[in-house]
C-alpha positions in Angstrom: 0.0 0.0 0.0 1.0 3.8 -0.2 1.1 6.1 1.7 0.4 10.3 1.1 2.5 12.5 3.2 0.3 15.3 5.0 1.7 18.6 3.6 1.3 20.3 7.4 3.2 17.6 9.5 4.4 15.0 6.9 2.5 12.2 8.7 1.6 9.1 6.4 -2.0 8.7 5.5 -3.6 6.0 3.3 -4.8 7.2 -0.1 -8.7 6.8 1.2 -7.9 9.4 3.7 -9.9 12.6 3.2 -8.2 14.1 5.9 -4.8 13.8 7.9 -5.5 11.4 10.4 -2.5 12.8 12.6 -3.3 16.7 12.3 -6.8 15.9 11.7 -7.4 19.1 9.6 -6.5 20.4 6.3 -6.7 19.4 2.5 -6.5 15.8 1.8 -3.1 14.3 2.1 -3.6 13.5 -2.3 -4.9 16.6 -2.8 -1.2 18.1 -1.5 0.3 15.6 -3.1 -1.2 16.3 -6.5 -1.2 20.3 -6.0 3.1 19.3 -5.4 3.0 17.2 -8.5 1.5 19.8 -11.1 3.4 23.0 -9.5 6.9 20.6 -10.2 5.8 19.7 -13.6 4.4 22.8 -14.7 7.8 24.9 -13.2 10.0 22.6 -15.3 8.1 23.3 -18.4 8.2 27.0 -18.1 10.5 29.0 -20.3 10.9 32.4 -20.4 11.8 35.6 -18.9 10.5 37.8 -15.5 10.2 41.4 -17.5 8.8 44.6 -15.1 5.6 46.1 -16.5 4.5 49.8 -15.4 0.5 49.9 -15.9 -0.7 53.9 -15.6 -4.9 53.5 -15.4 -6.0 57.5 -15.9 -9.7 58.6 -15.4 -10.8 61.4 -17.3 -13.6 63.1 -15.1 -16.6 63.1 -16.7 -15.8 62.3 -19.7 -19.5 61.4 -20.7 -20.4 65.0 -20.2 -17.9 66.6 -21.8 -18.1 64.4 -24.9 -21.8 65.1 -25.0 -20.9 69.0 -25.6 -18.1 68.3 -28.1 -18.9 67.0 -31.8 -17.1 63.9 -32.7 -14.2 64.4 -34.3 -13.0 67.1 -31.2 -14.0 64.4 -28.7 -11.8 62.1 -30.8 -8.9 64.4 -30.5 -8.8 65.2 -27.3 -9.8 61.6 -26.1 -6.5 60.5 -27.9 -4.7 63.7 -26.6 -5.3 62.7 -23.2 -4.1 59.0 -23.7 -1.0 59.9 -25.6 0.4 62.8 -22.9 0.9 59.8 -20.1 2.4 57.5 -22.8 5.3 59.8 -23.6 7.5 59.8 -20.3 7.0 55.9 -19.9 7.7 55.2 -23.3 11.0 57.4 -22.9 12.0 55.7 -20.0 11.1 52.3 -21.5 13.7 53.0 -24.2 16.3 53.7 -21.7 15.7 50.8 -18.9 18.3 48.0 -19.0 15.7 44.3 -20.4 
């Protein structure tokens, strides 16, 4: 027979178990044992690179009013006035930041 090792205090259960029968709380000891078993594979089969990402989130105040008063295309204009301004300085400093 074998055993599953309880993730809190490594006790040996039977597979049946539901629940550690030493600690007597917690996940079932397969449910640990699987979770362990898909975190290992998965981290193995991950390639890549850790890159920083800057996120800006901007809130134009009423913006629903204001491009109620403005025709279209001005909306337009400044709508892409206003996301562009914000882009400039992280873009600048994107170009310079070491990858």
């Amino acid at each position: 027979m074998s055993f599953m090792r309880c993730a809190k205090c490594g006790a040996e259960n039977p597979p049946e178990k539901k629940f550690c029968g030493d600690y007597g709380n917690g996940p079932a000891p397969q449910l640990a044992a699987t979770v362990h078993a898909l975190t290992t594979e998965r981290s193995e089969k991950v390639v890549g690179e850790r890159r920083h990402l800057t996120v800006l989130f901007c809130d134009l105040v009423d913006s629903t009013e204001i491009s109620a008063r403005l025709d279209p295309e001005e909306w337009s204009e400044l709508a892409a006035d206003y996301q562009r301004r914000p882009a400039k300085p992280s873009s600048a400093s994107a170009a310079t930041s070491p990858s």
